[in-house]
C-alpha positions in Angstrom: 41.3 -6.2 5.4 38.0 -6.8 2.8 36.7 -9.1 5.8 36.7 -5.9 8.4 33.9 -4.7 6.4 31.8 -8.1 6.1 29.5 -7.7 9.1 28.4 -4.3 7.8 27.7 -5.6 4.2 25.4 -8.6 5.7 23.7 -6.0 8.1 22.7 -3.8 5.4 21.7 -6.9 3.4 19.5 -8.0 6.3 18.1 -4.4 6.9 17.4 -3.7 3.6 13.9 -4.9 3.2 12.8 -3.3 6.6 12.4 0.2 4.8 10.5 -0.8 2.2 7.9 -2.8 4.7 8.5 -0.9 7.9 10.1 -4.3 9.4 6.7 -6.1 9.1 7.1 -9.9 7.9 5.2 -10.4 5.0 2.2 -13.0 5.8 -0.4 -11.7 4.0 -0.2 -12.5 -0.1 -1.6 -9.9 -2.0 -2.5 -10.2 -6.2 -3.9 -8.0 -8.8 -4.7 -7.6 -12.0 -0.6 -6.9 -12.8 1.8 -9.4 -12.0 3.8 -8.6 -8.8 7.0 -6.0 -10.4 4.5 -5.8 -13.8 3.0 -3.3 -15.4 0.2 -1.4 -14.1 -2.8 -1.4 -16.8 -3.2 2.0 -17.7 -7.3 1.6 -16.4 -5.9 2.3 -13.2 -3.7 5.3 -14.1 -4.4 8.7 -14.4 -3.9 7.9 -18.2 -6.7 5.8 -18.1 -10.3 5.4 -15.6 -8.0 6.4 -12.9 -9.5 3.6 -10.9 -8.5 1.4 -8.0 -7.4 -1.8 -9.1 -8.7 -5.3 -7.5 -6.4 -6.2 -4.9 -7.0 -10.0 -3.5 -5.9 -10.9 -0.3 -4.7 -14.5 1.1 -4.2 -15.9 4.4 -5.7 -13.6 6.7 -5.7 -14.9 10.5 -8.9 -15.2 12.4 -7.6 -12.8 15.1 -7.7 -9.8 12.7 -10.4 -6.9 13.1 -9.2 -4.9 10.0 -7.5 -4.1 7.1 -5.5 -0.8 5.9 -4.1 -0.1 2.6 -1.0 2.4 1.6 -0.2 3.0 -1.7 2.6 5.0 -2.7 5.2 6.4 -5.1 9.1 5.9 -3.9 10.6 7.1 -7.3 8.7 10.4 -7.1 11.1 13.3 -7.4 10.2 15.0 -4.1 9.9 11.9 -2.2 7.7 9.3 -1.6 4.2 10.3 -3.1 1.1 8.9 -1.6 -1.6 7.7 -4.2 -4.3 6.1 -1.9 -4.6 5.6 2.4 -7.5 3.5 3.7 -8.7 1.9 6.9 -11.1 0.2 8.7 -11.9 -1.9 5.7 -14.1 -4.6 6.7 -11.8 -7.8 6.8 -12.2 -9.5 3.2 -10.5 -11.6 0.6 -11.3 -8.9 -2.0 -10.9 -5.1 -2.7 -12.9 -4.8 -5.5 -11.7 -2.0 -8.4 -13.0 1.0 -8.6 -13.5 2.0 -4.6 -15.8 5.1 -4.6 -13.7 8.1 -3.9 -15.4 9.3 -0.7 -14.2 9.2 2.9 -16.7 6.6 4.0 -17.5 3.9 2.0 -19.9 1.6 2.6 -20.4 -0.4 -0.4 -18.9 -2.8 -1.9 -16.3 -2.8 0.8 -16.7 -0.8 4.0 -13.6 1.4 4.6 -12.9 4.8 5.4 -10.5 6.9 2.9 -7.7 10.0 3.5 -6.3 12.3 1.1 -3.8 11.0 -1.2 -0.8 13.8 -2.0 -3.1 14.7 -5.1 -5.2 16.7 -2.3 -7.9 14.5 -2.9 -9.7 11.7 -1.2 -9.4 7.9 -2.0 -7.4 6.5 -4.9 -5.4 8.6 -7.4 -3.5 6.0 -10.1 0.2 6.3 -11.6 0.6 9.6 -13.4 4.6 9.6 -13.1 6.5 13.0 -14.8 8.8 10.9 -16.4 10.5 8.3 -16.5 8.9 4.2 -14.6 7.5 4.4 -11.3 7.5 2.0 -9.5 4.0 1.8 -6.9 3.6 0.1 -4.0 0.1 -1.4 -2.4 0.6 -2.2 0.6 -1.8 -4.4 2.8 -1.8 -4.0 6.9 -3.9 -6.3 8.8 -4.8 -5.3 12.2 -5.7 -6.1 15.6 -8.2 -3.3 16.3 -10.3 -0.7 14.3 -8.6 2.7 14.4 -10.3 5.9 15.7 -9.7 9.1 13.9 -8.3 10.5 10.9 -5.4 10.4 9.5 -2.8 11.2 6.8 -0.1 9.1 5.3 2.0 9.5 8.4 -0.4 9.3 10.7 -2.0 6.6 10.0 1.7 4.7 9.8 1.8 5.3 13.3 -1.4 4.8 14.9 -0.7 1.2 13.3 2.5 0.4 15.0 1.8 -2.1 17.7 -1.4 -3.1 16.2 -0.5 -4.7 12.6 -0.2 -8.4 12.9 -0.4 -9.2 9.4 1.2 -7.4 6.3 1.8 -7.9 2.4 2.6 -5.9 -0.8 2.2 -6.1 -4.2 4.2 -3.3 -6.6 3.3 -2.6 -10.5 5.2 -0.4 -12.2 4.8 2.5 -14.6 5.5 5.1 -17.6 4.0 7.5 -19.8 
């Protein structure tokens, strides 16, 4: 009778990591200052500088034209909270911290920048209401340069069909 229910249980175990990357196969290896599932320094929270972390990026492929960067929030109470959206960034082994926060960036890392849930532009750090957090930065490598702008959404889908590389790296943290 338990075995009637055995393909379901290994579906859901095989799905399970599609929501969290969208179904994209992680190629890309991303590092940071925290340890992947550590905790975030509070530099880059809004307890600290509030600045962008160094993100380091492995094993692009030669075919790819650029790079876009979600980070966001799954344990926030309404929902997913988005702390930073970025694209076009020039293709490059390293996002140095502390990207300006302005929609187009040209130095050190050319890139152009969307509001984060804060309302803002570029990179807002952890400030979680309570409790850990746990925040995701995730690295999309793509086939084309995107035109236009975009939110959170957006920007998810003006990817599909064009992402050929992806990889994450999540920190947590608590006040």
């Amino acid at each position: 009778m338990c075995l009637r229910f055995a393909p379901l249980v290994v579906l859901a175990i095989l799905t399970a990591g599609c929501f969290q990357n969208e179904g994209y196969q992680k190629t890309l290896e991303i590092r940071s200052v925290f340890e992947n599932g550590g905790e975030i320094p509070k530099k880059y929270t809004c307890d600290g500088r509030d600045v962008s972390p160094p993100l380091f990026i492995e094993n692009i492929g030669s075919n790819v034209k650029s790079l876009v960067i979600v980070c966001e929030d799954p344990d926030a109470p309404m929902g997913v909270f988005t702390h930073w959206i970025a694209w076009n960034i020039e293709v490059t082994n390293e996002i140095p911290e502390n990207i300006p926060k302005v929609k187009e960036v040209g130095e050190p890392v050319k890139m152009v920048q969307g509001k984060n849930d804060f309302g803002r532009i570029g990179y807002n750090g952890p400030c979680p209401p309570s409790g850990k957090h746990r925040y995701y930065f995730k690295v999309y490598a793509l086939d084309t340069v995107l035109d236009g702008d975009f939110d959170r959404e957006e920007l998810l889908k003006a990817i599909e069909g064009h992402v050929v590389q992806y990889g994450e790296i999540y920190g947590v943290y608590s006040r």
